[in-house]
Each structure stands twice: as C-alpha cells, then as structure tokens.
C-alpha positions as CSV (number, residue, x, y, z in Angstrom):
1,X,12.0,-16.9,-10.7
2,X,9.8,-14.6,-8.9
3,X,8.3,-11.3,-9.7
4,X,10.1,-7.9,-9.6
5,X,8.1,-6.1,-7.1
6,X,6.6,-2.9,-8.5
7,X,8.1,-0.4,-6.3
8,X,7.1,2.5,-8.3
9,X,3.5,1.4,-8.7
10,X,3.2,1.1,-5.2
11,X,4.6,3.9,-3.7
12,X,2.5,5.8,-6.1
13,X,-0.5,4.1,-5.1
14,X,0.5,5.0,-1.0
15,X,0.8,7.9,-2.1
16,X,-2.3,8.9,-2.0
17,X,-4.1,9.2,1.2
18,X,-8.0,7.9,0.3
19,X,-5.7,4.9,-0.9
20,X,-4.2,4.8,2.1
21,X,-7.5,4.8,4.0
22,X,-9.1,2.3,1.6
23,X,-6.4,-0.2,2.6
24,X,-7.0,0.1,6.3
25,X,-10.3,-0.5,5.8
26,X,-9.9,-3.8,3.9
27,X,-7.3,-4.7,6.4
28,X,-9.8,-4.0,8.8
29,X,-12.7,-6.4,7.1
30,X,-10.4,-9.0,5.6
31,X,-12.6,-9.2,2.6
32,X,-14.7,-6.5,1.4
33,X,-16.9,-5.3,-1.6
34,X,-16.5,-1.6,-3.3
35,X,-20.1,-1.1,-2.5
36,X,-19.3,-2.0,1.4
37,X,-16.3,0.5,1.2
38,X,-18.4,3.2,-0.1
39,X,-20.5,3.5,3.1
40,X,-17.5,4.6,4.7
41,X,-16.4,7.3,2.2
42,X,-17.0,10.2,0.7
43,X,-16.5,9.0,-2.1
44,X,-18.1,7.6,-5.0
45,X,-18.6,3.7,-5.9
46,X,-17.1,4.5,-9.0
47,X,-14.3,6.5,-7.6
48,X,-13.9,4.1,-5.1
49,X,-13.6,1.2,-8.0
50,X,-11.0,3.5,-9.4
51,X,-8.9,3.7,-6.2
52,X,-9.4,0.2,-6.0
53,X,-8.0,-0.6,-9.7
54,X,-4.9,1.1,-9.2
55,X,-4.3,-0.4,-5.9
56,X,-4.8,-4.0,-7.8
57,X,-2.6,-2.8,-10.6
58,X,0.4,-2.7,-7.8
59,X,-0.5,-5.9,-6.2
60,X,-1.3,-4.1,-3.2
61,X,-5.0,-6.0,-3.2
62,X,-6.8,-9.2,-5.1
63,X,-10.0,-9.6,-5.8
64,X,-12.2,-12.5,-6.5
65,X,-16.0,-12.9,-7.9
66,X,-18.5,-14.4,-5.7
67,X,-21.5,-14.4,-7.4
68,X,-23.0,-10.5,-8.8
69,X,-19.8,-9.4,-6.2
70,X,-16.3,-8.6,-6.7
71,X,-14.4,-8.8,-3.3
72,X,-11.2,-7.4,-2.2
73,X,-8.6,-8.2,0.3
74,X,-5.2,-7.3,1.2
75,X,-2.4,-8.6,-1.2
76,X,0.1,-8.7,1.7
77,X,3.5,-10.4,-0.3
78,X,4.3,-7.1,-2.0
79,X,3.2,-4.4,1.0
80,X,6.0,-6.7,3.2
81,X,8.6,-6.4,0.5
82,X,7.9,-2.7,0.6
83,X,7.9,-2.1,4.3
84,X,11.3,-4.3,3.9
85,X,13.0,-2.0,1.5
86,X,12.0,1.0,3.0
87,X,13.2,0.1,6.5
88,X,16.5,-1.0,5.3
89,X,16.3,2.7,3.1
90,X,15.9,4.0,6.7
91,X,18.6,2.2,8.0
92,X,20.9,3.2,5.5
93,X,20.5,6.9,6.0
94,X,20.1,6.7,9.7
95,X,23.8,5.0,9.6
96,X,24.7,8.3,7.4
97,X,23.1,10.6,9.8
98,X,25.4,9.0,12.6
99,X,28.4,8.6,10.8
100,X,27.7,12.9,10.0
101,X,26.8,13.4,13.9
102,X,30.2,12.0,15.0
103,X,32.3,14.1,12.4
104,X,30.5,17.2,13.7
105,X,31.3,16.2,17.1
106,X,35.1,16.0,16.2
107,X,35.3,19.7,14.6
C-alpha cells in the first residue's frame, strides 16, 4: 500500500515563495548543496537549511551524504500527485463555472 501524500504539508511548503524559488533552483541543478543554494539567495545557510527541512518534511526534496556534504534534489512522486489533484480541483470548478455561465445565459 502506498503512502498518503501529504497534501497539507505541501501546499504549505509552496506556500511560501523563497520555497518556491529554492525548488526551481534544485530543479535547475539536479543536485545541489545548501551551501551552493546560498550563493544565490539572500538568505542565510541556516535559513536556507531551514527552508530546505520543511521542504524534505513534505517529500517535496531528498537528500543524500556524499562525504562532509548533504545534497538535495527534487523528490518529484509527490510534486506530480499534487499538480494532479490540483488540476482535476481546477477542472472541477471550471465545470461549475460553466454549468453557472449557461444558467445565467438562460435568465
């Protein structure tokens, strides 16, 4: 049986938009350490290791030790079961939406 996926975790991680940031920039590297992330913040390597944790915490990124350095890369499983759910969210509503556009066209 597989994993719930943390839905709440993770929209509360995308939430917010250094987070955000951070994710393109491992997307944009593959595999990158906190101290190589830091160069292209503003941001502390400490508050960058704390961005980092809660993104881990919702499976949004792994990491893995080679040698004195952590690295991190995108966790992709749970960021497509996201995009998933929220596009068939959108689909939902944009069938409401329609369904309330043609009643308003009647009246």
């Amino acid at each position: 049986m597989t994993k719930p996926v943390p839905f709440d975790e993770i929209l509360a991680a995308l939430a917010e938009p250094v987070r955000r940031r951070i994710l393109d920039a491992i997307a944009d590297r593959g595999e990158v350490t906190a101290t190589v992330l830091t160069q292209s913040f503003d941001i502390s390597r400490q508050g960058i290791m704390k961005h980092l944790a809660v993104l881990e915490r919702a499976e949004l990124v792994t990491s893995r030790r080679a040698g004195r350095e952590v690295l991190y890369r995108i966790a992709p499983d749970h960021l497509a079961e996201t995009a998933r759910w929220l596009g068939g969210l959108a689909d939902r509503w944009g069938h409401r939406l329609e369904m309330i556009r043609k009643i308003a066209e009647k009246a």
